[in-house]
Every structure is written in structure tokens, then in C-alpha cells.
N, C-alpha and C positions, 0 to 999 in steps of 0.2 A: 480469442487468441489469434494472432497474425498468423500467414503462412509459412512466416521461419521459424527454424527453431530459436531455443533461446537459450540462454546460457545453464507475470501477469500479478446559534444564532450567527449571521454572515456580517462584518464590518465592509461598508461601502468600499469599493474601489478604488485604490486611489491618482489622482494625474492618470487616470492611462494613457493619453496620447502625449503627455508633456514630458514624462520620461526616458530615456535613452537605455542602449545598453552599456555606453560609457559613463554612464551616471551611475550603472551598479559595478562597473570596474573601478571607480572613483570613490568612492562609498561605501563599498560593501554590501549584501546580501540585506536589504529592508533590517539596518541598524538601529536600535534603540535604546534608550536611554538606560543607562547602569542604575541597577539598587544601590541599595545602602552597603556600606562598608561593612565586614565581617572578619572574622577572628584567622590567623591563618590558619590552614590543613595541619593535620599532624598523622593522621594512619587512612590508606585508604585498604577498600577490603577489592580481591581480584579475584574472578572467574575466568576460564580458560577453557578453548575449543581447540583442538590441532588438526589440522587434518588425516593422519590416520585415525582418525577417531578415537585414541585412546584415553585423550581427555574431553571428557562431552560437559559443556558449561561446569565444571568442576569446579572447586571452592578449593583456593589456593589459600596461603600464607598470607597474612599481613603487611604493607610497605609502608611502613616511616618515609615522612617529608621527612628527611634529616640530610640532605647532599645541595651539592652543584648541579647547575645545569650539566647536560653531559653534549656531545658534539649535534646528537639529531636528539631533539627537545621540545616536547609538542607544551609552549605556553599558551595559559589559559588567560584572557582577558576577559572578566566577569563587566568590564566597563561598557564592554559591547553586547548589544543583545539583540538578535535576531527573529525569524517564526519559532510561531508555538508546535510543539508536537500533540499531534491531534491522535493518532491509532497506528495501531498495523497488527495486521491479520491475513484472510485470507478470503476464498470464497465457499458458502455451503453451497458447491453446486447440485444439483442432483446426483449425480454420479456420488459427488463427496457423500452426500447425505444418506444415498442408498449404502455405501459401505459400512458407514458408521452406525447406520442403525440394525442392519444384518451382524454386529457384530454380540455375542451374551452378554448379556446386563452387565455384570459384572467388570467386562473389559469396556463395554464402552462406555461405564461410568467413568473407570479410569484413565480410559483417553480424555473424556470431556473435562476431567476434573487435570489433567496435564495440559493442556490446549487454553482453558479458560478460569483455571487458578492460579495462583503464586505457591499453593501449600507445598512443600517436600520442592520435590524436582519440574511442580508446575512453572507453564512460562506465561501465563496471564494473560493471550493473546485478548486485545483490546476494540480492534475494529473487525469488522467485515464487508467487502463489498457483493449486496447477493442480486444476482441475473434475475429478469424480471420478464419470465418465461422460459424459453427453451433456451441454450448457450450448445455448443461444442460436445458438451459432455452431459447429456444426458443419460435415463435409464432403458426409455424407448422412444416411440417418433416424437420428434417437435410438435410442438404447442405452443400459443398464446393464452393468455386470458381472455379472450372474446375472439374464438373463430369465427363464431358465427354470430354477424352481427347483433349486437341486442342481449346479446349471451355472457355475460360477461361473470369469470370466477376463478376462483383463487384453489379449489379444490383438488386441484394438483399436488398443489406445495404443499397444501395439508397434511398431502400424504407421508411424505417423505423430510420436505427439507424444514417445516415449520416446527415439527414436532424437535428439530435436533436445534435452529435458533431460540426455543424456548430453553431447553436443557441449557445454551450457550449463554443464556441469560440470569438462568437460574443460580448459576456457579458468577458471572461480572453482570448486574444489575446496570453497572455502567459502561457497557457494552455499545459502540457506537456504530450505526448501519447505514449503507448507500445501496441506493436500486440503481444499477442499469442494465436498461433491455438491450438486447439484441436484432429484434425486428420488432415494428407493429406488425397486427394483425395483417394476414396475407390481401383482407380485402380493402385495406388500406393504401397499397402499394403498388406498384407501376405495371409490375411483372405478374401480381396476382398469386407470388410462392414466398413463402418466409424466406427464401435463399436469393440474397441478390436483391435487384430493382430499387426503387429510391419510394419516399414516401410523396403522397398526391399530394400539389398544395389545397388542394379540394378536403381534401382528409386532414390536415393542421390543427382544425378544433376538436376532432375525430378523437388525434391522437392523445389532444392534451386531457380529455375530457377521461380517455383511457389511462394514462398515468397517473393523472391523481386520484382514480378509482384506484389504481394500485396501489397508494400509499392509504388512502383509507382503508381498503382490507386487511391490509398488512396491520395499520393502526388498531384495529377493530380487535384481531388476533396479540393485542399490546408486547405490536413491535413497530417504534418508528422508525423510518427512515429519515433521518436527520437530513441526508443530502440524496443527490438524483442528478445522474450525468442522464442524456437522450438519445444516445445511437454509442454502442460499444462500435468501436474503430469503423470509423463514418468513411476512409479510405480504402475498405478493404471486404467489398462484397465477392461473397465466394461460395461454397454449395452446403453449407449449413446455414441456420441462422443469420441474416447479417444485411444490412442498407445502406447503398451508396447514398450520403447526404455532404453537399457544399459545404464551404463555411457560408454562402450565401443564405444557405437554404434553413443551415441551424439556425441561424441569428434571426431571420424572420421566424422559426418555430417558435424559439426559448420565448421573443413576445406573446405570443399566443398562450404560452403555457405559464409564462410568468402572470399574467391574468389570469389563467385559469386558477392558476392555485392561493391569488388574492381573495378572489372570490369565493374559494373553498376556507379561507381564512387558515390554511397548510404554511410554515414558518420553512417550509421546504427548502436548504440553500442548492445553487444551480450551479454544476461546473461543464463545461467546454468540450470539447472534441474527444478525451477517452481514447487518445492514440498515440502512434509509438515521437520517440524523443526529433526524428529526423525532417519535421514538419512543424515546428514553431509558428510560423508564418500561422497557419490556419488557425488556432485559438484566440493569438493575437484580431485577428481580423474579425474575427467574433465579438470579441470584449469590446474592440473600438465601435461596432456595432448595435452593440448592447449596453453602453458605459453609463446610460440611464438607470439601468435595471438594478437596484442595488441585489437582490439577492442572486444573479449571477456574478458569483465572489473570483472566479477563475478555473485552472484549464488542470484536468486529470491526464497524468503521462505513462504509457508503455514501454518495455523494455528492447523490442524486437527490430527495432530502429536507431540509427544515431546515437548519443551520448549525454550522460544529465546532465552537462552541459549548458543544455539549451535551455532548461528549464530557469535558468537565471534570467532571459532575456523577458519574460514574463514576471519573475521577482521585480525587473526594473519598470514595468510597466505598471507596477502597482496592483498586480492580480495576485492569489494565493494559488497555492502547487500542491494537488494531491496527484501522489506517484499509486494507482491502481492496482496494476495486473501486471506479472513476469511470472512464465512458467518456466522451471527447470527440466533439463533434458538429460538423458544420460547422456556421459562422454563416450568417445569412441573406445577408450577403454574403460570396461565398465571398472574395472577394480578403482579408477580415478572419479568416477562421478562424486565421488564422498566431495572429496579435496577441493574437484575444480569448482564445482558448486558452491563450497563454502568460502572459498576465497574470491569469485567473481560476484557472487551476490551482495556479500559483504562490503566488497570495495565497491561496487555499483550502486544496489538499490539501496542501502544506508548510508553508505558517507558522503559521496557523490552527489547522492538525491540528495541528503539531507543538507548538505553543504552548500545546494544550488534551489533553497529554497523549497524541498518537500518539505510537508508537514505529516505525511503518512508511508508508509511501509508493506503495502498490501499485494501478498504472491499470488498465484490464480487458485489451484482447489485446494481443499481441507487436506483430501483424502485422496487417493488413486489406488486400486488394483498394482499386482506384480507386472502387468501388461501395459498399464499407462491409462486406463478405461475406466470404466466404459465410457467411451470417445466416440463420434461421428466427425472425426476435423483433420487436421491436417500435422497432426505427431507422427510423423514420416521416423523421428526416434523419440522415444519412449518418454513421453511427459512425467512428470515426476510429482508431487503432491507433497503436503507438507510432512505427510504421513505413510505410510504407505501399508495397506491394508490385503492381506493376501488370508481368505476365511478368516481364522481367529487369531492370526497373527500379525500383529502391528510393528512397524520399524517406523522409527524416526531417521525420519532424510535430514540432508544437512540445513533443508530449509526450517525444521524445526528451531535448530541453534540458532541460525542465522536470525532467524525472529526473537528467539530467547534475552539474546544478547542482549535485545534492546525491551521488550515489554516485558520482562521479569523486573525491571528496575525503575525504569522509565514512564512515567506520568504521565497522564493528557493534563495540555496546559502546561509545563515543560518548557523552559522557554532555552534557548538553543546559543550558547557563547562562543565569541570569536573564542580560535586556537588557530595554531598554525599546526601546518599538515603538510608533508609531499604531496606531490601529485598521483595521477594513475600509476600503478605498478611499483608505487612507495610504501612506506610505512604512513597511513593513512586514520586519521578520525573524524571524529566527529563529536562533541562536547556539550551537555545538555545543567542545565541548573531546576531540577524536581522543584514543585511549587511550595515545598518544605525548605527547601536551599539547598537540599543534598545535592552533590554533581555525581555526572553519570557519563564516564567517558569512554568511550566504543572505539574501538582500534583493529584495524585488521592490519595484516604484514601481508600485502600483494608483490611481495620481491622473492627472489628464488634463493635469499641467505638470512642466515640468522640475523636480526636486529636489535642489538644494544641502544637504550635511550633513555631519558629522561621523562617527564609529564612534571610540568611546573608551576603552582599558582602562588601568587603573590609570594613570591622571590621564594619560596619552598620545592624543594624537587625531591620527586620519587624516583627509583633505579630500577628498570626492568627488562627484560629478555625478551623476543617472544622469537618462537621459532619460524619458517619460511610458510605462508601461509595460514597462519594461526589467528583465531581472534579471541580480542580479551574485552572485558567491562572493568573499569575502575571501579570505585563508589567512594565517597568521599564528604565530608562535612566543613564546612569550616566554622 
């Protein structure tokens, strides 16, 4: 996690250098070809979140397409089709890992089975990004897999964080996982300490020879890691875990490791810098670097900088967009943390991201303490988790919903339809077509009034409310 607070098989690449950002202002968000024609909408079914929390993902009423469009009207064009949706989840850090397994069987069956089901009031949480060694938030001192040269083991995670990915597995079999580390080993490294310093280029096969060791452990323990960013936020070395690395210095590693894991015959896909939105430039200079490489696919993005925004300019580039890591903080007043969290995440790392080319949804820990811990980083105010774990009592933060929203409903492989939308601080969506064809449309109210509107497909409109700050899910068939 950065030092601010916050509000945490691969298809070739495509043109990277022959793309523009005016070519995705002119085009759209990597547009593609419409299905087949389908019957129109006639009932869609609606969950609701408010921000006083009094409705938490609740199961509304039914709404008939039976109206007119109304004056603010989010239409669906099925003609258009966008990225797929791939996950969204969270991270088992160790921190997360130690709470949840310190909790009686019994509860934390039924956190895991709420976290990583659909059943009852589960939210089916889909991906996870998990840290590959020590991160911020551990239970005690940092670690690597191989401190000591030649040494190399997995028997850490064993303890704590494998044992609760299995459990995560056991309830979504297809559960989809990313490694990224946060340092190489310390004797790989400039400074000689996990905290800081940049990696030797002496050390490059070192390292790569280290990570795919990590991915076969991990495999060995049958969990793959599907994907693998190489330096959690390469901009921002500081007194935990963490490595200043180039974009120079990535692009000659990821070759190094992108052979290595040819060789290890690992289907490993490779994404890019793993840092916040206000640095585009750097993944970009990467990819044009690497645009050989087919299984480096594109650039994972942070919350704690700039605007998803930016993550279009890489959609025009022909790379793919996994949005990582945002961790929630409480507000200054705490009785608001609920609210502003659920409304700033919502209009941010879902619709925004999703709108600008994310294909993932992934906040930073599972679980946190009433304290925000256990933390060795830089939560100067109080880090928040998706859960929030104080001995055997469990609360659901609003980052719970906020994920709900979408992977209680929402598919991998999902493929994602133009609508039209306000902007920041509007009545805002985000429009997805389930690989069944059901749609699934995600709406927050970032305005400080009630909003009266429409949702309209194929000349059909539904009529709905929602209140200042609230988020809804459609569902829908045609």
C-alpha cells in the first residue's frame, strides 16, 4: 500500500505502439462486435445498499420494462461490447489470514462460506491477489521465501495464509489467483534490507528463478496462480517491504523471467508496474518494451494516486487492465466511514475502473482488526478490510457490499456493454452481459440528492429511485 491514505490464458497484445489515446476517445473502450439479437427485457430483479446501512444488498421488488425513457436514462447498447470481467476480491494477507483463522470453527466457516459463496447472503468473492512473502501487514518480522541463499520455502504461508486459500477454494473451485511480491530476498538487493533499495541486475535470474519457485510451491499445494505482477508499487520504496525498480529496469527483468517461466513450461500471464492511477507513462514504456512478449498481457493499477481515468490510455494501447489493490480508511468522522466508503469505492474502483477498461475489482486485506492491524506500514488512519474481525466478532465493512454488488451476480467472462452514464459525482454505472446473457447492471448515486431515472434496453425502460449515495444491481434477461 502507498503512503497515502485512501479513500488496494493471455491474448497477444494488441498495436501497442500504433494506438492513440484519441483512438480510444474516437472508438470507445476496445469495442467489439455485438451478439445475436435477443427477445426484449420484461422484469428485472434489484438489490440495494444505502448508506446508513439500513439496507445492506437487500432483495427489493420487482421492475417491469413497461415505461418511457425518463429525463436521466442509462441506455444499454448490447451492439457494443467491451473487456471481459475476470474477478474481484481481495488479499489473504497474513494479517487477514491470522484473524480469520484465530476465529471458532464455526464463525469462520461462516465467514468463508459468506466471502466465497453465493448461498443465503453469500457474496462469492471470485479473485484474489496474494503477496509473495512479507507485505505491510503481517503477523510478525518480514520474510522472504529464500533469506538465506539456497534456502528456499513456502512454510510460512503454510501456516497461516494456505491453510485459509484452501478453505477459499474449497467453497469457488474457480477461484482465480495473482502473486505479487513485495521485495526479493534482501541478498538480492542494493541496500541488503527487504525495506527499500532496488534489485542487482546481477541478481535478475536470481530473481526470476525465485518466483517461479514460487509459483510451483504454490502449485504443488494446488493453487495456481494464474497471473504474477513483479514489484508491488516499483515507485514507492519505504520502511517495510518494498523496491525501487525503473520502468527500465522491469522491462529488461519480465525478459528474463519471461524465459524463465518458458522454460519451467508455467502458462504464468505477466502484468506491469502494480501502482497507483497517476503514472501511466511507466507501464506504457514497459509494454512498448516488451510488446514481443506475448504473455506480458498489461498493467495492474492502485487507487492512492490520480483517477481511472488513466487507465484508458493503456485500453488504447492494446494492453489489458487489472485494477489490484485500494485499501479503505476510516473517515474523519467515523460514524461516516460506512457511507463515504461505500459511495467513493463504488463510483471509483467499479464503475470508473470498470468503465476505463478494468477487468478486476481487487481491495487490499480479507480481514483487519478493530485497530486496522496487524500493520507494520504506513495507516497513519485506520486501514479498513473487507471484514473487520475484533476476537469472535465479525462486521462487514462497506467494502463487503461494495464487492457484493458485483461478484454475487457477476461471471468471469462477463463481457461488459456500452451504456451511457454521468460522470464523476453522477448517477453512475456500469453494464455487464453474464455469459448466460443475463445482464447485470451496477449503479451507484455519487450526488448528494435523490435520483429519479430510467435503465433502458432495446427501447424498454424500467423506473427507479435510488437515494443520495446508494448502490443498486439490476439483473435482467432478455
Amino acid at each position: 500500500m502507498s503512503g497515502r491514505t485512501a479513500r488496494h490464458r493471455s491474448p497477444a497484445r494488441l498495436g501497442l505502439l500504433g494506438l492513440t489515446t484519441a483512438a480510444l476517445l474516437a472508438g470507445g473502450l476496445g469495442v467489439l462486435a455485438g451478439g445475436p439479437a435477443q427477445a426484449a427485457p420484461e422484469r428485472a430483479q434489484v438489490w440495494l445498499t444505502t448508506p446508513d446501512g439500513a439496507q445492506r444488498l437487500a432483495d427489493q421488488d420487482e421492475l417491469a420494462f413497461d415505461g418511457q425513457p425518463a429525463a436521466l436514462d442509462i441506455r444499454v447498447d448490447a451492439g457494443q461490447r467491451h473487456q471481459e470481467f475476470s474477478g474481484a476480491g481481495a488479499s489473504v494477507t497474513e494479517a487477514s489470514a491470522g484473524l480469520v483463522q484465530a476465529l471458532p470453527a464455526g464463525d469462520r466457516d461462516a465467514l468463508l462460506d459468506a466471502l466465497f459463496t453465493r448461498d443465503g447472503d453469500g457474496i462469492g468473492l471470485n479473485y484474489l491477489r496474494q503477496p509473495l512473502g512479507s507485505t505491510d501487514f503481517n503477523t510478525g518480522d518480514f520474510y522472504t521465501y529464500e533469506d538465506v541463499p539456497g534456502q528456499f520455502g513456502i512454510d510460512r504461508d503454510r501456516e497461516l495464509i494456505i491453510p485459509v486459500l484452501h478453505d477459499a477454494l474449497d467453497r469457488n473451485p474457480e477461484l482465480r489467483l495473482m502473486g505479487s511480491p513485495w521485495s526479493p530476498p534482501a541478498w538480492m538487493k542494493s541496500e541488503q534490507s527487504l525495506n527499500g533499495g532496488s534489485l542487482l541486475p546481477e541478481h535478475y535470474q536470481d530473481y526470476a528463478d525465485y518466483l517461479v519457485a514460487a509459483v510451483q510451491a504454490y502449485q504443488a499445494e494446488g493453487i495456481e496462480l494464474t497471473d504474477l505482477t513483479v514489484q508491488n508499487e516499483p515507485l514507492f520504496a519505504t520502511s517495510y517491504p518494498s523496491t525501487a525498480m525503473s520502468a527500465d529496469e522491469q522491462a529488461a527483468f519480465l525478459r528474463v523471467l519471461d524465459a524463465t517461466l518458458t522454460e519451467a513450461g508455467l502458462p504464468t500471464t505477466l502484468f506491469t508496474y502494480d501502482h497507483n492511477w497517476d503514472e501511466p507513462g511507466y507501464p506504457l514504456q514497459v509494454l512498448a518494451a516488451t510488446a514481443d512478449l506475448d504473455r506480458v498481457a498489461g498493467a495492474a493499477f492502485h487507487c492512492y494516486g490520480g483517477s481511472p481515468e488513466a487507465q484508458g490510455e493503456l485500453v488504447a494501447a492494446g494492453a489489458r487492465v487489472f485494477f489490484t489493490e485500494c485499501s479503505g480508511t476510516d473517515s474523519e468522522d467515523g460514524s461516516r466511514t460506512f457511507a463515504d466508503t461505500l459511495r467513493w469505492q463504488a463510483e471509483n474502483l467499479v464503475v470508473r475502473n470498470m468503465r476505463h477498461g478494468g477487468e478486476t475489482v481487487i481491495t487490499w486485506n480479507l480481514a483487519l482488526d478493530d485497530r486496522g492491524g496487524p500493520h507494520q506500514g504506513h495507516c497513519d488512519t485506520r486501514c479498513n478490510g473487507v471484514v473487520e474481525i475484533a476476537g469472535t466478532q465479525v462486521t462487514r465493512n462497506a467494502e463487503f457490499y461494495v464487492l457484493g454488488h458485483l461478484t454475487k451476480f457477476l461471471d468471469p467472462g462477463a463481457r461488459r456493454l456500452e451504456s451511457t452514464s454521468e460522470g464523476p459525482g453522477g448517477l453512475q454505472n456500469v453494464v455487464f452481459e453474464n455469459p448466460d446473457g443475463g445482464r447485470v447492471a451496477y449503479v451507484v448515486n455519487a450526488s448528494d440528492t435523490e435520483r429519479a431515472f430510467s435503465l433502458t434496453e432495446d427501447d424498454r425502460s424500467l423506473h427507479h429511485t435510488l437515494p443520495p449515495g446508494a448502490v443498486a444491481t439490476y439483473t435482467w434477461t432478455n
